[in-house]
N, C-alpha and C positions, 0 to 999 in steps of 0.2 A: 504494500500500500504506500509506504513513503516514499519508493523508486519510483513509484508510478505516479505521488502527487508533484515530487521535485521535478521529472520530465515535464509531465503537466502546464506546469509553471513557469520553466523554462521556454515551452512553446509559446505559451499564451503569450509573453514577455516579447514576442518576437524576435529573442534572442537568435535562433535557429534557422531565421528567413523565411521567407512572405510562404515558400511553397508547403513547409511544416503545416502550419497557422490551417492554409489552404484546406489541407488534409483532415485537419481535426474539426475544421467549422462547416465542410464542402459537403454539399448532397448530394447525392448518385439519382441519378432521372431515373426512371423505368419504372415497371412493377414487380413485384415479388408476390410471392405465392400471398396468400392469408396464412397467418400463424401469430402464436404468442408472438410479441415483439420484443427486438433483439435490445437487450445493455450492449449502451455501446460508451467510448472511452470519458466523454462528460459527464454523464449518468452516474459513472462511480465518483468523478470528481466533486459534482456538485453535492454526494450526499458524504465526501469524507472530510470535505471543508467544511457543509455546514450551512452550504448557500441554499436558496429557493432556484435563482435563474442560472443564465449563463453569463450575462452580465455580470452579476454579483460577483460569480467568481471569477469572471477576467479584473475586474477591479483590484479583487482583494488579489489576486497573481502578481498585476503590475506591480504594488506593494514588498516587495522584494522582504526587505524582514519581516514583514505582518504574515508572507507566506511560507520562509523559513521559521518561524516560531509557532506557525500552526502544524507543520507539519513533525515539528520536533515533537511536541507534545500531543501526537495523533495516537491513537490506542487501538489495536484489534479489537474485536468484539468479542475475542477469552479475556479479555485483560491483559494481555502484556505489549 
């Protein structure tokens, strides 16, 4: 969870260039079958920082320590 919110943030930060960003914000045209719907890589972020939107958590990303001190003190759901 912390690899994946420090990448995260990294992205969002635009640290990485426009085509990252691209990938994690960009929607695929088409149709897809009917089925439960897929988590895809926002979905966990916005529920392990804490946010409602996707805003919210590009804000709090750009925030460089607001985002390393959430994520220092992020916790699995055993507890550790």
């Amino acid at each position: 969870m912390k690899r994946k919110l420090r990448y995260t943030g990294h992205i969002m930060r635009g640290s990485s260039g426009p085509l990252l960003l691209l990938s994690l914000e960009g929607k695929i045209e088409g149709k897809r079958r009917q089925e439960r719907p897929r988590r895809n890589w926002m979905d966990d972020a916005k529920e392990w920082s804490g946010s409602t939107s996707y805003g919210d958590t590009k804000r709090k990303a750009e925030n460089r320590e607001e985002w390393r001190d959430m994520v220092a003190n992020l916790r699995n759901e055993d507890g550790t």
